[in-house]
N, C-alpha and C positions, 0 to 999 in steps of 0.2 A: 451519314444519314441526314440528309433534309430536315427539316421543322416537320413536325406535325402539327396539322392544326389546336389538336386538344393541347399541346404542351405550349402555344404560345396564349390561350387561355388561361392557363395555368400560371404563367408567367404575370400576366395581365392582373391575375388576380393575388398573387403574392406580392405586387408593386403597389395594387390598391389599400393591402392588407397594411403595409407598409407605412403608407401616405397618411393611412388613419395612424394609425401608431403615432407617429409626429408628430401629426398634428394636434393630436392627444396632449403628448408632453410639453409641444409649445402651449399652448391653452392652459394648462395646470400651470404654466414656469408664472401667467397673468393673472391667476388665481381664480381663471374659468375653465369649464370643459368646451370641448370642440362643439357639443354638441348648442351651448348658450353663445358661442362665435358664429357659430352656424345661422342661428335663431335671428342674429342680430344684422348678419348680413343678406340673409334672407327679406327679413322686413326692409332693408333701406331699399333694395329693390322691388317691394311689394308690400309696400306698409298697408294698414288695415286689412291685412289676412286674417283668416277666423285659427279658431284652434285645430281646427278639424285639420283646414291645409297644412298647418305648421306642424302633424302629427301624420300625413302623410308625407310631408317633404323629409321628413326626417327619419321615416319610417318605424315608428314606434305607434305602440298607442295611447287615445287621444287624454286617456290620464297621465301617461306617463310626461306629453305634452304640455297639460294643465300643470302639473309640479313643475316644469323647466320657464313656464310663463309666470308661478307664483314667483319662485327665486329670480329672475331677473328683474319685476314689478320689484320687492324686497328692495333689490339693490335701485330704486328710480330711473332706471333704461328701460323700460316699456313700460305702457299702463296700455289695460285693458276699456275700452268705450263700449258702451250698446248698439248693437247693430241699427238703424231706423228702421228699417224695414223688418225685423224680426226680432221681437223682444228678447228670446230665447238666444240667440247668437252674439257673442263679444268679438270684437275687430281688437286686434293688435297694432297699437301704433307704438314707434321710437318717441324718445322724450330727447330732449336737448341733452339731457346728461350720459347718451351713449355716444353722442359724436367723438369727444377722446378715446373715449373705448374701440370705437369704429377705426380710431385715426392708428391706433395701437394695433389690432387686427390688421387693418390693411400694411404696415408697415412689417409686421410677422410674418404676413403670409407673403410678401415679396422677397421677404430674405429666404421660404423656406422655397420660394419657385426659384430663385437664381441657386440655391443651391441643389438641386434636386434637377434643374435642370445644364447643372455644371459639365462643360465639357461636349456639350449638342450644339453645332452651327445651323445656323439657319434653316439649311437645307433640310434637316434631321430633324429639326421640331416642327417645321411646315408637314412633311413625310409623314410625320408621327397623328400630326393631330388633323391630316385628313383620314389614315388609317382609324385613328377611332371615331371618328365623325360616322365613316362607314360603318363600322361595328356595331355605332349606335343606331343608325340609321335601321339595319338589317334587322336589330333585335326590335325594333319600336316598327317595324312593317306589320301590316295585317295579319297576315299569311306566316307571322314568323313562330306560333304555336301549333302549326299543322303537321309542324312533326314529330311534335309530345304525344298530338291526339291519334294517331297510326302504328 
């Protein structure tokens, strides 16, 4: 019997289940959670993000946010600034002391892509990651909650 669609869903989504798991335990083996690695490589690519976005990129909310930004200020890898334009608003910036941390991240997380991607030629992970390019593509289309609403 063929693939069905829902069962490579299915698939998709106990490989993502997965991916967090690890990366869970890599994180705790550095004495962080995924979710303050997250935080951290988020800002280097968008540093002065508010708490708000850092609470939607992460999906949580924006208290639970505030506590992941206290604990990481704590340890001297972010501090919080005032936004200029809006007294009300804190910008998130990196401080010099999360680059080793960064350099340590990034070094984890290439051991866990080469091993997680162990065993895929080329071909296979070009294949793979136009396949989800599309998937995400489909689900982030206009049109692609019209058929929740029917």
């Amino acid at each position: 019997m063929p693939d069905q669609p829902d069962e490579l869903l299915i698939l998709l989504t106990e490989v993502a289940r997965l991916v967090r798991t690890r990366a869970d335990r890599r994180a705790r083996a550095h004495g962080m959670t995924r979710a303050q690695w997250i935080t951290l490589v988020r800002l280097r690519r968008q540093d002065g993000m508010t708490q708000r976005e850092l609470a939607e990129i992460l999906e949580v909310e924006p208290i639970t946010a505030g506590r992941l930004v206290d604990r990481l200020a704590c340890r001297g890898l972010i501090e919080r600034r005032a936004d200029p334009a809006d007294r009300r608003v804190w910008r998130l910036h990196l401080t010099a002391a999360a680059d080793p941390v960064l350099a340590e991240i990034d070094a984890a997380r290439r051991g866990f892509a080469a091993e997680t991607m162990q065993g895929l030629g080329e071909a296979e992970r070009s294949a793979t990651r136009a396949a989800l390019l599309r998937l995400k593509a489909n689900l982030l289309a206009p049109d692609a909650d019209a058929g929740e609403a029917a």
